[in-house]
N, C-alpha and C positions, 0 to 999 in steps of 0.2 A: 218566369223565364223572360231575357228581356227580347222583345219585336226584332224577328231579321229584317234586313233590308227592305227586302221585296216586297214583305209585308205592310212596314211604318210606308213605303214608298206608295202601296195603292191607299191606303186608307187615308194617307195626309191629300192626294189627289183627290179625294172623293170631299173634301172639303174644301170652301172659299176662304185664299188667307184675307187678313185685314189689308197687305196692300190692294188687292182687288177692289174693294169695299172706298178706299177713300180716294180712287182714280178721280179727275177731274177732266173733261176733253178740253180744258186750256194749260194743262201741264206740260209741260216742256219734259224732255228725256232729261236733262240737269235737274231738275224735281222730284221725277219719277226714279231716278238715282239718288236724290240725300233723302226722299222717303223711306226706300230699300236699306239703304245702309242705316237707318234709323229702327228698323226692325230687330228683335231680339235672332241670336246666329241660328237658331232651328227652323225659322221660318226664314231668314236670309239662304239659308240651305236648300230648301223644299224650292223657294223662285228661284234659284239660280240653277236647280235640275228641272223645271218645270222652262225655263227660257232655252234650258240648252237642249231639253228634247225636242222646242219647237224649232230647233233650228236643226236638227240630226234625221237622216231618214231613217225611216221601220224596219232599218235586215236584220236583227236581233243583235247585234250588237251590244245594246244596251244590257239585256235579257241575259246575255253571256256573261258579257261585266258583273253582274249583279249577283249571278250565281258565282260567279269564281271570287267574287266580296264575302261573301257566305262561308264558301270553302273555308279559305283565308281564315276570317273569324272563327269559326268551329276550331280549323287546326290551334289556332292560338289559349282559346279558350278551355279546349280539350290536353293542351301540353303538349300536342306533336309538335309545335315549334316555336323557337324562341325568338326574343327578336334580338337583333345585335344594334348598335349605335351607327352614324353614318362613319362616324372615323374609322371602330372594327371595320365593318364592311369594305371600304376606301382599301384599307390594310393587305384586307385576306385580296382583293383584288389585284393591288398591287404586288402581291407576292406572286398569284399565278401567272400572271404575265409576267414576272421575275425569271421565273420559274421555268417558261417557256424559252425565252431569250439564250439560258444558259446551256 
């Protein structure tokens, strides 16, 4: 069964990535940015929810997002829903406001 969210989410926390590891205190933020961008996209993933929680406060927000990820997933994975393309979607939207107007 593959890892939900919440879960890959504490357990990759509970680990030091490699950009941590090769910090320098004479790195510049233009550095420490083509280091990051230099990282494989799983671990550019994990620091970029790892920078954006340090910047977010703790009302559960986060916690909410994460279970309604979850939902999401399951419904897809289980077949309660499908996904449509953005065009469809664009489409059906613009029909109901079509739809309304007349």
């Amino acid at each position: 069964m593959k890892p939900r969210y919440r879960d890959t989410l504490q357990s990759e926390r509970a680990t030091t990535s490699r950009a941590s590891l090769c910090y320098q205190n004479d790195m510049t933020a233009t550095d420490i940015r083509a280091a990051a961008l230099a990282l494989p996209e799983d671990e550019r993933e994990r620091l970029a929810m790892d920078l954006w929680d340090s910047l977010s406060r703790d009302d559960g927000v986060g916690d909410a997002w994460a279970a309604e990820i979850e939902r999401r997933v399951r419904a897809l994975e289980n077949g309660e829903v499908e996904l449509v393309s953005q065009e469809d979607a664009r489409a059906r939207i613009h029909g109901r406001l079509a739809d309304l107007h007349r």
